[in-house]
PADO-918064 format. One record per residue (C-alpha): residue number from 1; residue in three letters; x, y, z. Coordinates in steps of 0.02 Angstrom, whole numbers, padded with zeros to 5 digits. Layout:
N
R   resi   resn        X        Y        Z
R    NUM    Ala        X        Y        Z
...
//
This chain:
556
R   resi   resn        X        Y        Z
R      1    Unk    00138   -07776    06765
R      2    Unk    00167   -07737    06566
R      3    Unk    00069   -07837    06429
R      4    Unk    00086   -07848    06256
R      5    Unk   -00059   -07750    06184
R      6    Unk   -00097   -07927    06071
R      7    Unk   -00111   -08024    06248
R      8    Unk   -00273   -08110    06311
R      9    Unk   -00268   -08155    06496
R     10    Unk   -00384   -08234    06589
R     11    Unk   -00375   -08255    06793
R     12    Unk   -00498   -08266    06941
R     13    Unk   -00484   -08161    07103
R     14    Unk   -00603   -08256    07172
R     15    Unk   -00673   -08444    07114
R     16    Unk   -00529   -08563    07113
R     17    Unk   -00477   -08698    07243
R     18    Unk   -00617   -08636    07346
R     19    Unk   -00802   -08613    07337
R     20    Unk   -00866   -08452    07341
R     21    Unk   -00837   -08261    07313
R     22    Unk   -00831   -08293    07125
R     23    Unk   -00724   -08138    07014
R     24    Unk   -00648   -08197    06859
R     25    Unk   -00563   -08069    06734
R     26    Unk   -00552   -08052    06554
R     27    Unk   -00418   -07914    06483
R     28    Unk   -00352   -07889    06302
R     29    Unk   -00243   -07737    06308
R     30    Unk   -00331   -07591    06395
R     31    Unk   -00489   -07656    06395
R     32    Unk   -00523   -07759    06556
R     33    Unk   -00703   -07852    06595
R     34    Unk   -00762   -07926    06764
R     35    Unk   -00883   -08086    06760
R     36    Unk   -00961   -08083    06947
R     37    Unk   -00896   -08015    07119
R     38    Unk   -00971   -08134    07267
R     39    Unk   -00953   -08133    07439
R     40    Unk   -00905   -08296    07558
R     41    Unk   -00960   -08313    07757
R     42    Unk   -00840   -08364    07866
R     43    Unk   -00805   -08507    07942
R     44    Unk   -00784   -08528    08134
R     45    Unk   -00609   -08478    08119
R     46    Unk   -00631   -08323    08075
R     47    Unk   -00701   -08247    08243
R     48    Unk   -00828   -08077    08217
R     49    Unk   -00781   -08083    08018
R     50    Unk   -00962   -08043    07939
R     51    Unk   -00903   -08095    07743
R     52    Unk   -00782   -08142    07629
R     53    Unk   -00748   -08036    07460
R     54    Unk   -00608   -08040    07332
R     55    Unk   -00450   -07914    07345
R     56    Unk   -00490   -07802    07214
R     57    Unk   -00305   -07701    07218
R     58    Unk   -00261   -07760    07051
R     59    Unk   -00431   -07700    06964
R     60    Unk   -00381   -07533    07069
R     61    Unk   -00223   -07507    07005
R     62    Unk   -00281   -07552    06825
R     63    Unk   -00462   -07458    06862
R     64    Unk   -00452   -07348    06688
R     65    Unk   -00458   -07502    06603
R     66    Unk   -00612   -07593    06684
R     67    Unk   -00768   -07549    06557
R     68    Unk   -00890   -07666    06662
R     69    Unk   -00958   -07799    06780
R     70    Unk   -01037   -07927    06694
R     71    Unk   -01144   -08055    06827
R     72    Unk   -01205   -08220    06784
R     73    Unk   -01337   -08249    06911
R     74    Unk   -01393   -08188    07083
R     75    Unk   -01317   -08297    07220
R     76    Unk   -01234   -08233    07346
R     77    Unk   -01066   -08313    07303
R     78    Unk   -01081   -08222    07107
R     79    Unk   -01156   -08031    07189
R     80    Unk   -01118   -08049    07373
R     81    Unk   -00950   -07911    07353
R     82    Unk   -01042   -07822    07215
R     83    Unk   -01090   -07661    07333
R     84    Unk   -00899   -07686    07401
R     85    Unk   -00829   -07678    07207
R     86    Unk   -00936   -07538    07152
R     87    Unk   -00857   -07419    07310
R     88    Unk   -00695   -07439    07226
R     89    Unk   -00747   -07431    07052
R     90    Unk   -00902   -07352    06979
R     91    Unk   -00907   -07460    06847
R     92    Unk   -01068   -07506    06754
R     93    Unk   -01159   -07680    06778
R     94    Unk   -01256   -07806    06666
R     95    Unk   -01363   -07930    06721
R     96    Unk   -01539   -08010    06686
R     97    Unk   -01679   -07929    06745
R     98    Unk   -01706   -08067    06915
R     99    Unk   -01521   -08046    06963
R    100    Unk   -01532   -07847    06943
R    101    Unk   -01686   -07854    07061
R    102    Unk   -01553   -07941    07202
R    103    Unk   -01420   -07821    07181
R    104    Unk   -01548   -07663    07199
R    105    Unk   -01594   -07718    07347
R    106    Unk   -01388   -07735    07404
R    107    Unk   -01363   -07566    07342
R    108    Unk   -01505   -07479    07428
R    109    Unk   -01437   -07560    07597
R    110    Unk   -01271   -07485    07555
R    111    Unk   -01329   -07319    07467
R    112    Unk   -01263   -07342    07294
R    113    Unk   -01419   -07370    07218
R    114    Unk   -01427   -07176    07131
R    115    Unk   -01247   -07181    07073
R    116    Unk   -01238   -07355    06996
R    117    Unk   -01273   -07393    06830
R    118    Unk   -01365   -07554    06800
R    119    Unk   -01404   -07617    06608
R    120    Unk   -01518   -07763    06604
R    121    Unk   -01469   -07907    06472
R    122    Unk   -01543   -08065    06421
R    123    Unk   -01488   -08222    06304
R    124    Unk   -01493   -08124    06147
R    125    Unk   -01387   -07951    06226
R    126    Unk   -01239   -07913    06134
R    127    Unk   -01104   -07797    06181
R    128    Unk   -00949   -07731    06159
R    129    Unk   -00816   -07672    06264
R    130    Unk   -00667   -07594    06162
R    131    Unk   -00577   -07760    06093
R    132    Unk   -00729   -07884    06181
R    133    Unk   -00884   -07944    06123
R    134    Unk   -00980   -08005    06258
R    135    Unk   -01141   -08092    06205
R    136    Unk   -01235   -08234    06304
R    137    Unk   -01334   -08396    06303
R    138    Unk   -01481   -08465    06445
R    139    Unk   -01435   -08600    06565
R    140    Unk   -01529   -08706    06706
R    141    Unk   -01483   -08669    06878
R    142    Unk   -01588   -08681    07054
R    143    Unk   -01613   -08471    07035
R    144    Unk   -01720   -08395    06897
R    145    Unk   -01625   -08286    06756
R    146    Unk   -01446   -08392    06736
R    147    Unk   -01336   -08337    06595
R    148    Unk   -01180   -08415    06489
R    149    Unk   -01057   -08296    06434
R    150    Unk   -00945   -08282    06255
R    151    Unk   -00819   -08159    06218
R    152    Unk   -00739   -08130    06058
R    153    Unk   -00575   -08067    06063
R    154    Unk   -00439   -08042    05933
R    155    Unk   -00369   -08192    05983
R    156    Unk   -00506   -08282    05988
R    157    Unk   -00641   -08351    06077
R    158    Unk   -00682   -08359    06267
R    159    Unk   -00829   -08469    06357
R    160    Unk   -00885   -08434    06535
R    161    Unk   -01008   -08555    06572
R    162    Unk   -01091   -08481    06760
R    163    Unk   -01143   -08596    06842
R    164    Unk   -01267   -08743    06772
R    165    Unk   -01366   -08898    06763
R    166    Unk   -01432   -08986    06607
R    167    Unk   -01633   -08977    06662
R    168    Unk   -01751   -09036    06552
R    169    Unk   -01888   -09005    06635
R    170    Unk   -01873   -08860    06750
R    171    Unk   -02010   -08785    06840
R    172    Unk   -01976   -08632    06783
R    173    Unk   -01957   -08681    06611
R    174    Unk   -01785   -08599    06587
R    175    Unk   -01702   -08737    06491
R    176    Unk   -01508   -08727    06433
R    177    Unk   -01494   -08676    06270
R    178    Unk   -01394   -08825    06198
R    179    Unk   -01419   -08769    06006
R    180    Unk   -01351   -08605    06038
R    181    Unk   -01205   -08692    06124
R    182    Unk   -01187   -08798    05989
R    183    Unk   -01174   -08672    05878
R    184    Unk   -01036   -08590    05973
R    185    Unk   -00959   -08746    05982
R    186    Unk   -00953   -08760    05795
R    187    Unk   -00874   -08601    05760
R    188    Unk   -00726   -08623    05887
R    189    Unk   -00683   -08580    06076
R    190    Unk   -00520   -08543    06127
R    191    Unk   -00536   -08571    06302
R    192    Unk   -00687   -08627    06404
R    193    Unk   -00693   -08587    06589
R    194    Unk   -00845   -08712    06672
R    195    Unk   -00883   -08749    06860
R    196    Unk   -00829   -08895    06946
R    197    Unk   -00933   -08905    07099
R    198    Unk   -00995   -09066    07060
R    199    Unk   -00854   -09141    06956
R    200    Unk   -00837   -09271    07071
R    201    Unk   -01028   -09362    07068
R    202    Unk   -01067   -09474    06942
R    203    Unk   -01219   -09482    06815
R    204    Unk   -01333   -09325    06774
R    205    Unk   -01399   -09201    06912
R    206    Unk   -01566   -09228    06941
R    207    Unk   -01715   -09122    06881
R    208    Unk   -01802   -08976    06997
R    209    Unk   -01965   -09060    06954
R    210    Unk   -01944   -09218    07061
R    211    Unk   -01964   -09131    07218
R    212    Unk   -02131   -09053    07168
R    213    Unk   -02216   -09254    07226
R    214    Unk   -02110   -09246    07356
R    215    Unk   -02153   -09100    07447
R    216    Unk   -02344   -09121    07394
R    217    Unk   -02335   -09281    07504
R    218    Unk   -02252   -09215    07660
R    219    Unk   -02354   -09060    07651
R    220    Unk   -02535   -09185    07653
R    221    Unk   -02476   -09314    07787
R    222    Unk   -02401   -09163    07906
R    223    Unk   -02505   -09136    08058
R    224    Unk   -02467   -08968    08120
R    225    Unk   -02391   -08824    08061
R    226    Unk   -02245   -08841    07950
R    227    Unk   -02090   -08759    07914
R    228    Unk   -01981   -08761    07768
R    229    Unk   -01813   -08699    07768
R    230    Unk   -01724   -08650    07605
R    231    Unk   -01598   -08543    07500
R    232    Unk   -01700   -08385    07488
R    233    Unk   -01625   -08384    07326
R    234    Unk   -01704   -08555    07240
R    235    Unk   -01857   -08488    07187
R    236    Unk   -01921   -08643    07114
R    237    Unk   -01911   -08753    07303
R    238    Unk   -02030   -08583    07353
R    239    Unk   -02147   -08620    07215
R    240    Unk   -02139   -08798    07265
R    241    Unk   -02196   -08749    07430
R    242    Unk   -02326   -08625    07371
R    243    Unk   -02398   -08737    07254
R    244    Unk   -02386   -08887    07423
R    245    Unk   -02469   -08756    07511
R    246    Unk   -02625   -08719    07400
R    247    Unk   -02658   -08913    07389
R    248    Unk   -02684   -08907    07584
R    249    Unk   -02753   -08742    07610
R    250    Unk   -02623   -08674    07687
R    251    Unk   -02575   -08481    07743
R    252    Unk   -02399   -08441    07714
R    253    Unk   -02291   -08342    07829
R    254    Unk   -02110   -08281    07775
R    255    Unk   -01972   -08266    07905
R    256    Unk   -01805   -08205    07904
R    257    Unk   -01752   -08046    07798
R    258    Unk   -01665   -08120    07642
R    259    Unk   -01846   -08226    07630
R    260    Unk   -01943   -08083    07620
R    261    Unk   -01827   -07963    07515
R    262    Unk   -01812   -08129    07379
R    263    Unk   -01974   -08154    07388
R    264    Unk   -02042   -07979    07364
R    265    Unk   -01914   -07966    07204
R    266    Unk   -01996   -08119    07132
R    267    Unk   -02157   -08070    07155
R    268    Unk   -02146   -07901    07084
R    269    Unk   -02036   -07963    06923
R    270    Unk   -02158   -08100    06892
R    271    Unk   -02048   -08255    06926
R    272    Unk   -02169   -08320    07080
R    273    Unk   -02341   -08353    07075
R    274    Unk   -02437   -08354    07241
R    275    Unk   -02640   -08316    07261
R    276    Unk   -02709   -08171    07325
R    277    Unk   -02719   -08175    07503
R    278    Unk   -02600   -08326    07546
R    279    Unk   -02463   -08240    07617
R    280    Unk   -02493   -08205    07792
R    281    Unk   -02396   -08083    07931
R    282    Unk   -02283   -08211    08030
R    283    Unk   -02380   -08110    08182
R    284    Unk   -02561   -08180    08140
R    285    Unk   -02505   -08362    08121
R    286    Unk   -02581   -08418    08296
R    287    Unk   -02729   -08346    08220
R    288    Unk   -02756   -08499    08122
R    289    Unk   -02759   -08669    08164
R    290    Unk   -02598   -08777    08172
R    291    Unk   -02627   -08881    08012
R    292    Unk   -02681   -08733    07913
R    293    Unk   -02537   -08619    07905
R    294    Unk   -02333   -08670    07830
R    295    Unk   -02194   -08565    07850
R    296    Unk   -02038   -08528    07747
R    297    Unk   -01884   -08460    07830
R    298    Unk   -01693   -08445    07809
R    299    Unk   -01561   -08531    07907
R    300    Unk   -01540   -08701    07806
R    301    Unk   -01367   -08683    07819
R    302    Unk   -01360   -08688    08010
R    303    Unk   -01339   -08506    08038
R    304    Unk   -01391   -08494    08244
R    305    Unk   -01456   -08315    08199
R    306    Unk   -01554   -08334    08054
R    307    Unk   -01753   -08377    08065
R    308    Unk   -01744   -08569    08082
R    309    Unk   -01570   -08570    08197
R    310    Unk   -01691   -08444    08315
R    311    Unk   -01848   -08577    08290
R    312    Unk   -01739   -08749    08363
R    313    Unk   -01687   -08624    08510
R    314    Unk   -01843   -08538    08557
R    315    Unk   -01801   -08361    08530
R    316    Unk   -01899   -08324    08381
R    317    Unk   -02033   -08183    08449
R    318    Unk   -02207   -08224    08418
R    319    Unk   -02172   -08394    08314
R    320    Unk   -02137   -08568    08410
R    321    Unk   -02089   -08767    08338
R    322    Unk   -02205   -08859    08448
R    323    Unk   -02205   -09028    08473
R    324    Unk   -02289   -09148    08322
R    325    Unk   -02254   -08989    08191
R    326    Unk   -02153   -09025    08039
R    327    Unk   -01992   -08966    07976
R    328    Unk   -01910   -08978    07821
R    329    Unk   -01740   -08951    07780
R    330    Unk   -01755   -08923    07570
R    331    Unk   -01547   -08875    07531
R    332    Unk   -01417   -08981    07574
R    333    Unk   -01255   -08928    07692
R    334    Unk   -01144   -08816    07609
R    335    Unk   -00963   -08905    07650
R    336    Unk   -00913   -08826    07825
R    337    Unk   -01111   -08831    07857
R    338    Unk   -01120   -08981    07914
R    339    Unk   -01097   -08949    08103
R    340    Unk   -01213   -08795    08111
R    341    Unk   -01336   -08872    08026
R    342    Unk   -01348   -09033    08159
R    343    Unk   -01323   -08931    08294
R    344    Unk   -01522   -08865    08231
R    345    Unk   -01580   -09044    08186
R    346    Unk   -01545   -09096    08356
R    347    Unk   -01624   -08930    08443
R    348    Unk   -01773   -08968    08334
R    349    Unk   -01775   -09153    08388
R    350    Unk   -01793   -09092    08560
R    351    Unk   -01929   -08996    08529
R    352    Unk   -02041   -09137    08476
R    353    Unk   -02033   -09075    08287
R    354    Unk   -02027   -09192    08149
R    355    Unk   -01886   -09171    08050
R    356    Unk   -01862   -09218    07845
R    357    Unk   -01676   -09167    07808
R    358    Unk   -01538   -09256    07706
R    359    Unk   -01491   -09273    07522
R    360    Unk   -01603   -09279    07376
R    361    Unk   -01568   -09451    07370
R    362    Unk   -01625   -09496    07537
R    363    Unk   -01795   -09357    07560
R    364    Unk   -01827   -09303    07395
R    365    Unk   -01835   -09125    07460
R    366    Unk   -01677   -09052    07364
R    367    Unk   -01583   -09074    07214
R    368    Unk   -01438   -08989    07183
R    369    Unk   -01419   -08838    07033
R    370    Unk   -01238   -08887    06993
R    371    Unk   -01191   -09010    06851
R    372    Unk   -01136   -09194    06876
R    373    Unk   -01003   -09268    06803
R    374    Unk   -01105   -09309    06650
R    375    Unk   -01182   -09118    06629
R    376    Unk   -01014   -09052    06638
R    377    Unk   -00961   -09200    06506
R    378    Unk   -01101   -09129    06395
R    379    Unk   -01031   -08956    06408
R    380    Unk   -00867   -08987    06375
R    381    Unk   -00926   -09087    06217
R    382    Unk   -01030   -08964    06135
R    383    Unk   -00895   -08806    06174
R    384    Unk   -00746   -08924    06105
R    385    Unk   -00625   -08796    06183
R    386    Unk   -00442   -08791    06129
R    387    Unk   -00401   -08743    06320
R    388    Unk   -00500   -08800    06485
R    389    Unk   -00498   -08693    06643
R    390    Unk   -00607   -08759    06795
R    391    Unk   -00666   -08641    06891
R    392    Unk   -00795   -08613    07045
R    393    Unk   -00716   -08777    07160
R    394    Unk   -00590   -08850    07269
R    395    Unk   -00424   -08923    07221
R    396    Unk   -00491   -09082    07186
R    397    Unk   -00633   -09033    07103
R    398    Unk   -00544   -08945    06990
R    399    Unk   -00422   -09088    06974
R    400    Unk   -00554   -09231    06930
R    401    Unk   -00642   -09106    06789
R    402    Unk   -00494   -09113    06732
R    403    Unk   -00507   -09287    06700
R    404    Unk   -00653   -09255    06620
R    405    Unk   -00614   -09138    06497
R    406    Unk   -00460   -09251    06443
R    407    Unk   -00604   -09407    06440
R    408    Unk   -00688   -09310    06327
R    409    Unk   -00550   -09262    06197
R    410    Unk   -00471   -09102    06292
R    411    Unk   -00304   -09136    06252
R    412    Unk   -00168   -09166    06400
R    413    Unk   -00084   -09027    06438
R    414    Unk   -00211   -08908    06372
R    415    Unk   -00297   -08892    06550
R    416    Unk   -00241   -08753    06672
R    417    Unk   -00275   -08799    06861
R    418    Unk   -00236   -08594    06939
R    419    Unk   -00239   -08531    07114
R    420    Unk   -00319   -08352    07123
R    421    Unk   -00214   -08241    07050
R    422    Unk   -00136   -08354    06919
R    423    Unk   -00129   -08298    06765
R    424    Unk   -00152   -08391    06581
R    425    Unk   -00103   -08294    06438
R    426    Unk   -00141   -08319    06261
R    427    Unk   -00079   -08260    06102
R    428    Unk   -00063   -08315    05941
R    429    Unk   -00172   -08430    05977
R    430    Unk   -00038   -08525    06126
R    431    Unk   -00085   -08535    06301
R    432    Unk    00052   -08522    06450
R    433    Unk    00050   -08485    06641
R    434    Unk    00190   -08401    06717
R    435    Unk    00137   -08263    06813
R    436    Unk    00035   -08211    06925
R    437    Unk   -00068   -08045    07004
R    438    Unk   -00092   -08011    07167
R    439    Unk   -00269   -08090    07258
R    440    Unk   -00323   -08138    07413
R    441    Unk   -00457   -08126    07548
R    442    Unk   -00542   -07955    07623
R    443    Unk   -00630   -07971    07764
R    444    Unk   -00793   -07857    07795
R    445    Unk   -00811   -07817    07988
R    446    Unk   -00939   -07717    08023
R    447    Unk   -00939   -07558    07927
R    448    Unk   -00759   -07585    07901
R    449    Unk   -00681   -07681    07745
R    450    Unk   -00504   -07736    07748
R    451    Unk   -00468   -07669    07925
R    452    Unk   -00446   -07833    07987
R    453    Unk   -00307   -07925    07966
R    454    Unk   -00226   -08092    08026
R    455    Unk   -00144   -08009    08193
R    456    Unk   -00305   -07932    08227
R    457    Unk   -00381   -08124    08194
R    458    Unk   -00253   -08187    08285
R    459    Unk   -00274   -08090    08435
R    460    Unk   -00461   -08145    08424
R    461    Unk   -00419   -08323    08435
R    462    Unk   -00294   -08317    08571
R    463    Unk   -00423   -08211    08683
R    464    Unk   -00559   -08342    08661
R    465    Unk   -00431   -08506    08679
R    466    Unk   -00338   -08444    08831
R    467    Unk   -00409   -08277    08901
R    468    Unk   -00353   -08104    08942
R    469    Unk   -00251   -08052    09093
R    470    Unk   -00268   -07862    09141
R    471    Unk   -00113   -07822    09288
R    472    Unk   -00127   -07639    09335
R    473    Unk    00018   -07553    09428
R    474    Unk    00055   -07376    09472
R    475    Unk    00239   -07296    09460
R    476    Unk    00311   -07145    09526
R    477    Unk    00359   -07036    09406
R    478    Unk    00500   -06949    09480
R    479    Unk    00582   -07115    09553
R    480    Unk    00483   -07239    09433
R    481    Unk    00475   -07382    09593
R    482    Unk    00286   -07435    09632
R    483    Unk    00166   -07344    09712
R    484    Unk    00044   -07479    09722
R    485    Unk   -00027   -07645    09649
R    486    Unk    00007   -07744    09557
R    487    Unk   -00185   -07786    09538
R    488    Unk   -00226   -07923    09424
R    489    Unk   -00401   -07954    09344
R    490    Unk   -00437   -08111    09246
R    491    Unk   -00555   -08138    09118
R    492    Unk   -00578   -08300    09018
R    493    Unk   -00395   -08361    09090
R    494    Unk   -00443   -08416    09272
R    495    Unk   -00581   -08403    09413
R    496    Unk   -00497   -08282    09531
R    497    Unk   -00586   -08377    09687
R    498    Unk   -00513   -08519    09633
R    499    Unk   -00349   -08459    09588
R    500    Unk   -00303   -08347    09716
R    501    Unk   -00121   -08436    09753
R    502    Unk   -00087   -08405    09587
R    503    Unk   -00143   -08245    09558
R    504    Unk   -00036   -08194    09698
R    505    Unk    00123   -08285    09639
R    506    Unk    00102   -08163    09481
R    507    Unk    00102   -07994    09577
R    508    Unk    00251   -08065    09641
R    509    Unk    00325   -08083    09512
R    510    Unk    00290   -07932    09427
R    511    Unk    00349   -07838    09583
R    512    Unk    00529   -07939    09552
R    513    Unk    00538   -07916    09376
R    514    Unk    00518   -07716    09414
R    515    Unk    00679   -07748    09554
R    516    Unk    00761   -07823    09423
R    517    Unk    00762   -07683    09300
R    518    Unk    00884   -07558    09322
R    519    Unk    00830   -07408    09370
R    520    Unk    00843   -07247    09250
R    521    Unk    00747   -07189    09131
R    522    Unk    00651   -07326    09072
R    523    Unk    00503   -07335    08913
R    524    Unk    00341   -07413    08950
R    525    Unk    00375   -07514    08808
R    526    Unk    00526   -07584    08916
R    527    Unk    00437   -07621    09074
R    528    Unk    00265   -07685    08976
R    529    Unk    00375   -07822    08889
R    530    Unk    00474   -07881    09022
R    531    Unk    00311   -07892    09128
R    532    Unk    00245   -07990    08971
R    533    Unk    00383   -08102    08965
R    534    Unk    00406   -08167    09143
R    535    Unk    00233   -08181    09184
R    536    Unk    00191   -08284    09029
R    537    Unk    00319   -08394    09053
R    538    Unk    00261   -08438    09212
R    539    Unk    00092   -08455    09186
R    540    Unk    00122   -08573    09020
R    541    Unk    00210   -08671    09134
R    542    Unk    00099   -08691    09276
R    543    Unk   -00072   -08706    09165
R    544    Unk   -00001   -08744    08971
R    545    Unk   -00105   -08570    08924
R    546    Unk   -00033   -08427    08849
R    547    Unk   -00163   -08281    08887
R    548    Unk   -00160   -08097    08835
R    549    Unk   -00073   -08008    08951
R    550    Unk   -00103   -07810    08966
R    551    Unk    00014   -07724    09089
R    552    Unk   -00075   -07543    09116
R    553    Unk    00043   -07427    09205
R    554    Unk   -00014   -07285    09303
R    555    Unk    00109   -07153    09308
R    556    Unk    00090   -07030    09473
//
């Protein structure tokens, strides 16, 4: 596509009508800047897909023009597709120094680590990027290091808000800077592009600090040992449960690999506390007795294969739930979640565990890091933008900040609702939509990226609805008339014991649909499909299944 070298556009890749995988680009001209490049898992649908990341074809195509990566903050949904990105483009990234610790450790996995540039920024960084400014201003959020971002263009200016709470008293005492946005405020945005998660619960989001009493209390009237599963990420609800731990002597034991690689990162960059000697090897916990040791692990999501998904099942080596211990779910269900996540509660029922899970509402043991309606009310108030673009939700997320923004003096009209892709362009200080660039999903398989597609998905899902059938037949060459078989072998479809009446009515009717063909010089394409053809339709009408059929020909 052609713009006019005087055009701002703004557009996500990533970050609208879902949650997750966050890109969002800036471009004046020839100058081009990317805020974030997250990763999404999959849901159930999506059978043997590992993650989610943006399509990034556009940025290649346009790659001379990209001068950087800007990231707000180090969840997985803002850095999960950042090793992915930086394959295709070697482009510098910025980041605070917490967030920069996360994606090291990404880029040593993938081996990028010596051929990526990484600048470290904080509130007070400024920099520019050709036509952009790019400078940056602290918010609250349940992970340490959590930055704003303004750019000042020629046309004017631009607000990317990250992702935020308004905490007053956080325990890590990284408050949002409200005079600094106040002062941006005051001297004009253009456009302000602020997440919507929450857009649709009322009042203020509540502080980190309330679940500090919380977990103190659980922690003194648990029994035995107790468990706490988390976002690796929130290193405040691990402080919480270091500081729990220290007020009942207890060891602390780390399971589950993002634990230990987030926790290692915030102990070496000072953002974590914990005394000398308090962290124990998951290995020496039955050294200790029950009520003397906790233990913080992954898997509050209701992944089966991360640390606490192993725990309910009993297929965690050298750690067991036993019955009378204590666990603690301290996040809330990610939407999709919700099944995985009882699917453990209920596994950890039956192991005799005592189990604290729910809302913050109802435990006390999690508050979320997104705004309310009345934090996002508060942003939208002090950036007084001309234009409103919600970002980071779901359609109707978007839709009801919407109503926000207009409650709050945005005027109608002035909000843009875009897909992925969409495009708003600005100039002379006007704002339109009416194009758009190509995005989508990549799927990461493996070691392979984009390699799987929807027929390859769709093939997945038919082989574990309705099975595979395998018929193997050998043809002469010379006369092409069968030499033996057919021999069928089913797998996922049918029980061949019990099916053996059927399984016999389909050699049969291979063996007729080879009479019926007539005889020549025939493709194995030919005889595959017509194979294909008759046998599924008579198996869709005896059993209302449509299995994979593979004819394998054996040519003698």
């Amino acid at each position: 596509m052609s713009e006019s070298t005087s055009l701002l556009s703004i557009f996500a890749l990533g970050g609208c009508n879902e949650i997750g995988k966050n890109m969002y680009v800036l471009q004046y001209g020839d100058d081009l800047v990317i805020i974030d490049s997250g990763g999404k898992f999959p849901d159930e649908s999506l059978m043997g897909i590992d993650l989610i990341i943006p399509d990034i074809g556009y940025l290649e195509e346009n790659a001379a023009k990209v001068k950087a990566l800007l990231v707000t903050h180090g969840h997985e949904d803002h850095i999960g597709g950042v090793p992915y990105l930086l394959k295709k483009l070697n482009v510098p990234v910025y980041a605070t120094n917490f967030t920069l610790g996360l994606i090291e450790l990404k880029l040593e996995e993938h081996k990028l680590r010596r051929e990526t540039t990484l600048i470290p920024i904080d509130s007070n960084s400024v920099i520019e990027f050709g036509s952009i400014k790019a400078s940056f201003f602290n918010v609250s959020h349940s992970i340490p290091d959590c930055l704003g971002i303004v750019f000042d263009t020629p046309q004017g200016t631009v607000v990317h808000t990250g992702d935020f709470k308004f905490d007053w008293t956080p325990l890590n005492n990284q408050k949002s800077d409200i005079h600094k946005m106040a002062e941006i405020g005051k001297r004009g945005v253009l456009a302000l592009l602020s997440e919507s998660t929450n857009a649709e619960r009322g009042g203020f989001s509540p502080s980190e600090s309330i679940v500090s009493s919380h977990m103190d209390e659980a922690f003194i009237k648990a029994e035995g040992k107790i468990f706490v599963s988390t976002f690796a990420s929130n290193v405040n609800r691990v402080q919480q449960v270091v500081h729990a731990a220290m007020k009942t002597n207890r060891k602390l034991a780390l399971l589950g690999r993002s634990m230990v690689n987030v926790v290692s990162v915030a102990l070496e960059r000072g953002y974590l506390n914990v005394p000398e000697g308090m962290i124990i090897d998951h290995r020496d916990i039955d050294s200790y007795h029950s009520d003397k040791v906790a233990i913080l692990c992954t898997g509050s999501q209701g992944e089966q294969m991360a640390a606490l998904g192993r725990l309910s099942s009993g297929q965690f080596r050298d750690v067991t739930i036993d019955p009378g211990d204590t666990v603690i779910l301290a996040a809330s269900p990610i939407p999709g979640n919700e099944k995985g996540v009882s699917k453990i509660i209920d596994n950890l029922y039956n192991l005799g565990a005592h189990v604290i899970y729910g809302t913050g509402s109802t435990t006390g043991m999690h508050v979320s890091g997104h705004g309310y309606q009345e934090d996002l009310k508060l942003m939208l108030t002090l950036m007084n933008p001309k234009y409103f673009i919600p970002i980071h939700g779901e359609t109707r997320m978007l839709h009801h900040h919407r109503l926000l923004a207009e409650s709050v003096g945005v005027e109608t009209g002035h909000t843009f609702i875009i897909k992925n892709g969409e495009v708003v362009d600005i100039e002379d200080g006007e704002a339109r939509q009416t194009r758009s660039v190509a995005a989508g999903d990549t799927y990461v398989d493996g070691v392979s990226v984009g390699d799987v597609g929807n027929i390859v998905l769709r093939d997945r899902r038919q082989l574990s609805e309705d099975g595979i059938l395998v018929i193997v037949l050998t043809l002469s060459k010379a006369e092409q008339r069968l030499l033996s078989g057919p021999d069928t072998i089913s797998r996922g479809f049918v029980y061949v014991k019990d099916s053996e009446a059927l399984l016999r009515k389909v050699n049969n009717i291979v063996r007729d649909t080879l009479d019926d063909l007539p005889q020549g010089n025939l493709q194995w394409k030919v005889i595959k499909q017509s194979i294909m053809k008759s046998v599924g339709q008579y198996l869709f009408k005896q059993t209302k299944r449509k299995p994979m059929i593979i004819p394998i020909i054996i040519e003698i």
